[in-house]
GUVO-642450 format. One record per residue (C-alpha): x negated, y negated, z; residue in three letters; residue number from 1. Coordinates in steps of 0.001 Angstrom, whole numbers, plus 524288, in hexadecimal, padded with zeros to 5 digits. Example, Ala and Ser with C-alpha at 12.3 -4.5 7.8 and 13.67 -1.06 7.14 Angstrom:
<node><u>7CFF4</u><v>81194</v><w>81E78</w><residuo>ALA</residuo><num>1</num></node>
<node><u>7CA9A</u><v>80424</v><w>81BE4</w><residuo>SER</residuo><num>2</num></node>
// end
This chain:
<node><u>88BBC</u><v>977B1</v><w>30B35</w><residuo>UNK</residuo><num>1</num></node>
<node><u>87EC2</u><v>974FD</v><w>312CC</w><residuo>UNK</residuo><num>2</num></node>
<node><u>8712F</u><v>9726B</v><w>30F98</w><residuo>UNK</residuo><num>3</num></node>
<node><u>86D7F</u><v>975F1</v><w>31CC3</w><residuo>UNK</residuo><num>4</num></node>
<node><u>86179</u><v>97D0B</v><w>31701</w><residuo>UNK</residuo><num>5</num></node>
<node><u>85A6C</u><v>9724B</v><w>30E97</w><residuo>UNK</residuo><num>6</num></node>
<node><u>85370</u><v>96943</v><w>315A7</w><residuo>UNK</residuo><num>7</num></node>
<node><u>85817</u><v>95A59</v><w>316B8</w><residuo>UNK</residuo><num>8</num></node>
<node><u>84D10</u><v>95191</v><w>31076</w><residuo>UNK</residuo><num>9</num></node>
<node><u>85279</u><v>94632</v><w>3137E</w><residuo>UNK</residuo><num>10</num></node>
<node><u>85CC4</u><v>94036</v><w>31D93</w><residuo>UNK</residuo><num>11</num></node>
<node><u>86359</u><v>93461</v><w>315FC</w><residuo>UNK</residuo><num>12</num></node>
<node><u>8731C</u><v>9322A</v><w>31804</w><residuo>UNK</residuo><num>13</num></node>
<node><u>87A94</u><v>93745</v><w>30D81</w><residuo>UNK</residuo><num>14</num></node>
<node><u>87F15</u><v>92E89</v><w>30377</w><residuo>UNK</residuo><num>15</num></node>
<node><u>88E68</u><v>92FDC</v><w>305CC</w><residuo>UNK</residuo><num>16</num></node>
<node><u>89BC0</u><v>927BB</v><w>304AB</w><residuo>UNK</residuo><num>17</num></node>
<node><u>89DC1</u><v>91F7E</v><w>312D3</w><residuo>UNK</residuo><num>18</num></node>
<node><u>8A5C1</u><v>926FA</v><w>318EE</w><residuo>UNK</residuo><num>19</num></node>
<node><u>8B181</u><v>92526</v><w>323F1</w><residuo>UNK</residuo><num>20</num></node>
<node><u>8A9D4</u><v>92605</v><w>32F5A</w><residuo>UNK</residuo><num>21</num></node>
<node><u>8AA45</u><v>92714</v><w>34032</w><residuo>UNK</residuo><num>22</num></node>
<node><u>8A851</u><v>918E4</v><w>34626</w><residuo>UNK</residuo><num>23</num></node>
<node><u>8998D</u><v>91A44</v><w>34ABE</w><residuo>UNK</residuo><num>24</num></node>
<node><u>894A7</u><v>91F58</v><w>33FBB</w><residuo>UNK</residuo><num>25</num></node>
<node><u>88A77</u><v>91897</v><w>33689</w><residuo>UNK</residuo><num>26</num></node>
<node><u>88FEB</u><v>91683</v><w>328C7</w><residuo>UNK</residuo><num>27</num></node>
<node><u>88285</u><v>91706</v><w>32177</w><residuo>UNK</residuo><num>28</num></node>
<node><u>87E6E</u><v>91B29</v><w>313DA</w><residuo>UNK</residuo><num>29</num></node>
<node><u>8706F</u><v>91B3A</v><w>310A8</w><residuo>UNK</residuo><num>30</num></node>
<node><u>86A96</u><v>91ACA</v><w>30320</w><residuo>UNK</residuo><num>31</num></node>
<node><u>8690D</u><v>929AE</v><w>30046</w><residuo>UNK</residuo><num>32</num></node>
<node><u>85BCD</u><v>929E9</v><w>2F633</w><residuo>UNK</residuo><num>33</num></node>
<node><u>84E37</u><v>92ABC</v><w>2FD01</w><residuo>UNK</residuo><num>34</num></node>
<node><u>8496A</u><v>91D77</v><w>2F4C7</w><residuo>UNK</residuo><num>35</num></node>
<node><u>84FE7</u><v>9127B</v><w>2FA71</w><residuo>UNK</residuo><num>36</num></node>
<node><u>84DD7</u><v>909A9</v><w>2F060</w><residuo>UNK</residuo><num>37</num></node>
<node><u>85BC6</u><v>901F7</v><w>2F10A</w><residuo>UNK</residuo><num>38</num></node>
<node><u>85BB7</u><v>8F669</v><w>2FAEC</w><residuo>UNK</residuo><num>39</num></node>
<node><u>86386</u><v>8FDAB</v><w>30479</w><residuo>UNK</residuo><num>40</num></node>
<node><u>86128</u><v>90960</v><w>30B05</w><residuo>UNK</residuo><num>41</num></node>
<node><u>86F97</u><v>90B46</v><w>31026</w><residuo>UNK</residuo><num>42</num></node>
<node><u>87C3A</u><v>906A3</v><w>315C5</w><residuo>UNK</residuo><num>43</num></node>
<node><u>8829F</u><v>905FF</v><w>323CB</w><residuo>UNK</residuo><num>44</num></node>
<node><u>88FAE</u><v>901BD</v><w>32558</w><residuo>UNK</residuo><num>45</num></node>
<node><u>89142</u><v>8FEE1</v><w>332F4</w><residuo>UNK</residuo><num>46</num></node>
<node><u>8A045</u><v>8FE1D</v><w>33ADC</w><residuo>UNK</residuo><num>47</num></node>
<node><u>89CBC</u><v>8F138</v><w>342A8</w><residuo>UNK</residuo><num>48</num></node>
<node><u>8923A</u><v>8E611</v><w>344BC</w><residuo>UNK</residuo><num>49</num></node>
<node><u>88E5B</u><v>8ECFE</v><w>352DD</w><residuo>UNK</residuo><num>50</num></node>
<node><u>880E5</u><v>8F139</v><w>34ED9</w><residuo>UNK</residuo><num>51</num></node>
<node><u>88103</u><v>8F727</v><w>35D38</w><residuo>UNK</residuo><num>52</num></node>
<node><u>88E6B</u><v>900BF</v><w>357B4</w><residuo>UNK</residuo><num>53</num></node>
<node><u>889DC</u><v>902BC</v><w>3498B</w><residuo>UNK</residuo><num>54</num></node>
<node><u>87B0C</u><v>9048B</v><w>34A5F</w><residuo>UNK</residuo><num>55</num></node>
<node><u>878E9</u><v>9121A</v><w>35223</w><residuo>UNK</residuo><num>56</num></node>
<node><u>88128</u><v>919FF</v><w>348BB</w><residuo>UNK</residuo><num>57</num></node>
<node><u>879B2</u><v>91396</v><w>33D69</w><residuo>UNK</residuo><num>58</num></node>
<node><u>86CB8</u><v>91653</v><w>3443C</w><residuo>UNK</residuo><num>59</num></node>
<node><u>87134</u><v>924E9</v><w>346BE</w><residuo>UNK</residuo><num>60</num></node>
<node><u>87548</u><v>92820</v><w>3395E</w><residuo>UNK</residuo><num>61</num></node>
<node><u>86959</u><v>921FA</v><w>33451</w><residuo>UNK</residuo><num>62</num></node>
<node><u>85F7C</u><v>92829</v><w>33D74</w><residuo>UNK</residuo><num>63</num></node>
<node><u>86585</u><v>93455</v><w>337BC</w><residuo>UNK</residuo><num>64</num></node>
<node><u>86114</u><v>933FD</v><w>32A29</w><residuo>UNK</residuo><num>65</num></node>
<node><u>855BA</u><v>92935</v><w>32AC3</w><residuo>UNK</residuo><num>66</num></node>
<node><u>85008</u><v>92CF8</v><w>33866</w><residuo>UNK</residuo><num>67</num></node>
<node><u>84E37</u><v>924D9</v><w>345F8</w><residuo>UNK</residuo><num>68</num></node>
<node><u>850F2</u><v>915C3</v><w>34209</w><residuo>UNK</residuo><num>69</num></node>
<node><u>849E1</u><v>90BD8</v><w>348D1</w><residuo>UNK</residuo><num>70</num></node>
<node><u>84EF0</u><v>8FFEF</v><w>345C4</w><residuo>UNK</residuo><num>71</num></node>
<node><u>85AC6</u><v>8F911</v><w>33FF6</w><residuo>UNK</residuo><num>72</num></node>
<node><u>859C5</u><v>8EB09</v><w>338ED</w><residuo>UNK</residuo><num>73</num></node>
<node><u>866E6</u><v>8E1FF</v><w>33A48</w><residuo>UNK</residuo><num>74</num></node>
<node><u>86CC3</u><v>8D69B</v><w>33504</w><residuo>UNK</residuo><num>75</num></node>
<node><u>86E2E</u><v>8CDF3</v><w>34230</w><residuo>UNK</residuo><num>76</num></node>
<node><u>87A86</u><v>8C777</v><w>33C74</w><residuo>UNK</residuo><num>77</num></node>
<node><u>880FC</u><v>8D388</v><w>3381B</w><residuo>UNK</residuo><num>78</num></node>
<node><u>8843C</u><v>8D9E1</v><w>345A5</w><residuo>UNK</residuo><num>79</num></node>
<node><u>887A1</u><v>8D6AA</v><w>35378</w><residuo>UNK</residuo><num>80</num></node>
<node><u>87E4F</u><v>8D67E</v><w>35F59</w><residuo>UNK</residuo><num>81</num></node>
<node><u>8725A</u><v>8DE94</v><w>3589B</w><residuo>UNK</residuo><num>82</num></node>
<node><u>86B80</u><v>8E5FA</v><w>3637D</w><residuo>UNK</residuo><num>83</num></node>
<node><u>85B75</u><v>8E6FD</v><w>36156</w><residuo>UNK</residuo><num>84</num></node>
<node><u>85C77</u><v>8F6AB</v><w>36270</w><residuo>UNK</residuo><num>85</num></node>
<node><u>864B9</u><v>90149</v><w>36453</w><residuo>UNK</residuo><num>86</num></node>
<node><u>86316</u><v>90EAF</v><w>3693E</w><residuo>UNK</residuo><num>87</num></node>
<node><u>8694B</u><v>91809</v><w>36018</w><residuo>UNK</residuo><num>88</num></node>
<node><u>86602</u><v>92703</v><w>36190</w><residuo>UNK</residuo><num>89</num></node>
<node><u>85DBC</u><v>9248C</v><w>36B6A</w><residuo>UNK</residuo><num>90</num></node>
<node><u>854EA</u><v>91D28</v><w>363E5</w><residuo>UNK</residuo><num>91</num></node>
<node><u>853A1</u><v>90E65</v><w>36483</w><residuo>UNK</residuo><num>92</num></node>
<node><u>856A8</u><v>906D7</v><w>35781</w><residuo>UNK</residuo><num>93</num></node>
<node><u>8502F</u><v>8F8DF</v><w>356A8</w><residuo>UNK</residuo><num>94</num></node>
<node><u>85AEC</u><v>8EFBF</v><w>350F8</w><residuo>UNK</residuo><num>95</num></node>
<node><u>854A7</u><v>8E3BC</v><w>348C0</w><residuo>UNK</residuo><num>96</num></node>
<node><u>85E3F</u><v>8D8DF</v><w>34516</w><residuo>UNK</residuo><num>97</num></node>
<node><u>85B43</u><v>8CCF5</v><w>33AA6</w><residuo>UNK</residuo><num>98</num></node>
<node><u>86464</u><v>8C2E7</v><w>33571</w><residuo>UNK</residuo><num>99</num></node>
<node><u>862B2</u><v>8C756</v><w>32959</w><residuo>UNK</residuo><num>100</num></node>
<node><u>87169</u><v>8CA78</v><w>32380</w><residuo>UNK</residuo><num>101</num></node>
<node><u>86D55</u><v>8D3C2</v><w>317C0</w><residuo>UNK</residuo><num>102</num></node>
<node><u>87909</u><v>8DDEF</v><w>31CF8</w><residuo>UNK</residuo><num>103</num></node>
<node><u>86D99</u><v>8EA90</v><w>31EF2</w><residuo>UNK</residuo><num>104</num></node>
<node><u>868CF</u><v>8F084</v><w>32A90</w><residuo>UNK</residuo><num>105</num></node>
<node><u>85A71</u><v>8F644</v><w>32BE1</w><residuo>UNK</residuo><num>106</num></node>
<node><u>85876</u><v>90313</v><w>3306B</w><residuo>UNK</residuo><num>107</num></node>
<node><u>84B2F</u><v>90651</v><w>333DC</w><residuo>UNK</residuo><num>108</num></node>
<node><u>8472C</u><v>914B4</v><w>3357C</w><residuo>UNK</residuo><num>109</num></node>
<node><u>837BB</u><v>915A1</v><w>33D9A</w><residuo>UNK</residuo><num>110</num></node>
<node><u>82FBA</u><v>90ACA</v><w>33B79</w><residuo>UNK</residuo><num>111</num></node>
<node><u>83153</u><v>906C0</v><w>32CCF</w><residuo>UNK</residuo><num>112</num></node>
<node><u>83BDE</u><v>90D25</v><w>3249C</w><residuo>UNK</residuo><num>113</num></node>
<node><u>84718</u><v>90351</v><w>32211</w><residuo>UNK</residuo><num>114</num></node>
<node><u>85390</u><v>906C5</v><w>31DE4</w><residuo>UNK</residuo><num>115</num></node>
<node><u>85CE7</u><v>8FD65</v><w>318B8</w><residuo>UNK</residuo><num>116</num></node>
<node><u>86C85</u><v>8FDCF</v><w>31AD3</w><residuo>UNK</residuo><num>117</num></node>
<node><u>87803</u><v>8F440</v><w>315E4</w><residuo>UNK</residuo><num>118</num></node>
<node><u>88017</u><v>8F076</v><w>320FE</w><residuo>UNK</residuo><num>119</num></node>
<node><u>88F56</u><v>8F1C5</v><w>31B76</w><residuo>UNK</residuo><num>120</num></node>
<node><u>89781</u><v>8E89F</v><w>32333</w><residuo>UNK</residuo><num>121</num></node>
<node><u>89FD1</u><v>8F001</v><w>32C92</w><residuo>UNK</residuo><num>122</num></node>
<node><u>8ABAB</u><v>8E70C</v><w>32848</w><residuo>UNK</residuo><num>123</num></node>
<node><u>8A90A</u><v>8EE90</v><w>31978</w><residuo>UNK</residuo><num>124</num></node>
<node><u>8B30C</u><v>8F86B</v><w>31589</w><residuo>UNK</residuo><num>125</num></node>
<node><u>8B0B4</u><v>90691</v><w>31259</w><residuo>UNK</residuo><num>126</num></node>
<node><u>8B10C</u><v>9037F</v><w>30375</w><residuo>UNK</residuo><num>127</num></node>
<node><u>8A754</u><v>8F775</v><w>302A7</w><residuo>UNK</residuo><num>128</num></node>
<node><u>8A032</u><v>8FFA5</v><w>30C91</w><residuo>UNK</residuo><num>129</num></node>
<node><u>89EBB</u><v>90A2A</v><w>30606</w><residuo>UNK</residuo><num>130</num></node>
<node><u>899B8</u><v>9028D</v><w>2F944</w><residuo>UNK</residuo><num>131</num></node>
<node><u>8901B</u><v>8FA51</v><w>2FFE3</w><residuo>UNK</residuo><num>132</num></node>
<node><u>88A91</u><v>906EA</v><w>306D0</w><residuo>UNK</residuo><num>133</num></node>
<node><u>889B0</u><v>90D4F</v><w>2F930</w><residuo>UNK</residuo><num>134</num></node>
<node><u>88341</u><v>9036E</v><w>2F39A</w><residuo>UNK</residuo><num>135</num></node>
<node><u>8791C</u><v>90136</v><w>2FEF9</w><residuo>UNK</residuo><num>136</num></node>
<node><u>874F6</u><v>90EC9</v><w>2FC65</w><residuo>UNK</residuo><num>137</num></node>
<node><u>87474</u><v>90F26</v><w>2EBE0</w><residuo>UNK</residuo><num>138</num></node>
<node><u>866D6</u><v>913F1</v><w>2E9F7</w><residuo>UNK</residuo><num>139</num></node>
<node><u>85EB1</u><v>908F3</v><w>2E383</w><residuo>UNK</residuo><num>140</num></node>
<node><u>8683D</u><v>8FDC8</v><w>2E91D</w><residuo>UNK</residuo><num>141</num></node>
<node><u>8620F</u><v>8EFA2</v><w>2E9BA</w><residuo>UNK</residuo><num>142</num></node>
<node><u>86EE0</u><v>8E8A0</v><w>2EDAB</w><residuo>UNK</residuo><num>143</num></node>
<node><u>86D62</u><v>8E166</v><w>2FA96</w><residuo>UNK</residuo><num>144</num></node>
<node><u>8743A</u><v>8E671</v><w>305A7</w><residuo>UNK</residuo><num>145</num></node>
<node><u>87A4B</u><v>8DA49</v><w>30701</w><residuo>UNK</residuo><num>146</num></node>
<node><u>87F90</u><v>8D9B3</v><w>2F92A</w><residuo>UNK</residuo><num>147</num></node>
<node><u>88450</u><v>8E6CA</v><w>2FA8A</w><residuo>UNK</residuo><num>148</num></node>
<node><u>88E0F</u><v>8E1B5</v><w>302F3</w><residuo>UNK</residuo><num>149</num></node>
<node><u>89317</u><v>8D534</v><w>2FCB9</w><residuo>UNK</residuo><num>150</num></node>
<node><u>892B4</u><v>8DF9D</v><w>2EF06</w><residuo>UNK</residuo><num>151</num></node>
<node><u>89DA3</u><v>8E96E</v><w>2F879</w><residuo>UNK</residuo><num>152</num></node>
<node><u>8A4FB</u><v>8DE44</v><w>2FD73</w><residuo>UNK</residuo><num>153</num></node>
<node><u>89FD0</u><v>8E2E1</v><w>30D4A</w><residuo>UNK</residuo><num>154</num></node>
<node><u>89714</u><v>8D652</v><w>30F2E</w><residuo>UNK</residuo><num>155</num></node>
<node><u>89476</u><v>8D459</v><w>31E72</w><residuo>UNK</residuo><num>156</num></node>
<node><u>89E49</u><v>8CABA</v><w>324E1</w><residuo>UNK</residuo><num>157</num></node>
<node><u>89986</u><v>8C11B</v><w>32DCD</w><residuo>UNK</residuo><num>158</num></node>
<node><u>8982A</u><v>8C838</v><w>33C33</w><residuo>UNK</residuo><num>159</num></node>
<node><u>8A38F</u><v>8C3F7</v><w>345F4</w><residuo>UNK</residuo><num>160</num></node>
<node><u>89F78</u><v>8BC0B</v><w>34FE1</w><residuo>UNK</residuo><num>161</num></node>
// end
C-alpha cells in the first residue's frame, strides 16, 4: 500500500524497534512529535569510538530527514583522535570537541537549530540499547542522557588507551 499521492509534510525518522542492521549504517531514532519538549531530541548508537568510521553514516541519515548539518559537538574524552571536520556528501561538517562527558552529541543543522542525541556506548547490548534509545526519545522526557544510561545498565566504560 502507498501513499505516493499525499504529500509528505514533514521528513522525521520513523519511530521504530532498532533493528538488525548492515555494518555502516547509523543506528538512530529521533524523537518523532514536532514539540521537542523532552531533554533529548534522539539516540545514536554507534559500532566503535572511531568518530572518523561512525560519523558519515550518522551525518547521511540525518541530513536526510533534518537537512544539510553543519556542525557536530563531541565529548573530547569519549572518542579517539577527533578530527576538526569532515567531508561527508560533499559537504564539509565542522567537528567541535569539549571535555565535557555528559554522553550526547550536538547536531547542528544551518546556523542555529540544535539537536540533541544520547550517545549509547558501543560496548551496550541490543536489549539495554534498545531501552535507553526508547527512552531518549519518550516525548516529554527530562531524564539526563547520562542517567539514561546508568538507569539501562549501558554506562560508558573508560576509553582503552
Amino acid at each position: 500500500m502507498s501513499d505516493s499521492g499525499s504529500p509528505r509534510v514533514t521528513r522525521l525518522l520513523p519511530d521504530a524497534v532498532h533493528q538488525a542492521v548492515k555494518p555502516g549504517t547509523a543506528v538512530v531514532r529521533l524523537e518523532t512529535t514536532r514539540d521537542r519538549r523532552g531533554v533529548l531530541d534522539g539516540a545514536w548508537w554507534p559500532r566503535s569510538r572511531d568518530i572518523a568510521a561512525e560519523l558519515p553514516a550518522l551525518i547521511t541519515a540525518l541530513a536526510e530527514y533534518l537537512g544539510p548539518v553543519t556542525r557536530v559537538g563531541l565529548d573530547a574524552g569519549a572518542w579517539e583522535a577527533l578530527p576538526t571536520r569532515l567531508v561527508i556528501d560533499d559537504r564539509v561538517v565542522h567537528i567541535d570537541s569539549f571535555p565535557v562527558g555528559d554522553d550526547t552529541v550536538l547536531i547542528t543543522r544551518g546556523e542555529q537549530d540544535l539537536f540533541s542525541l544520547l550517545v549509547v556506548p558501543p560496548h551496550a547490548t541490543p536489549d539495554a540499547a534498545r531501552a535507553a534509545m526508547a527512552e531518549a526519545v519518550r516525548a516529554g522526557n527530562v531524564t539526563q542522557a547520562e542517567q539514561i544510561l546508568i538507569d539501562m545498565g549501558t554506562a560508558r566504560a573508560a576509553p582503552e588507551m
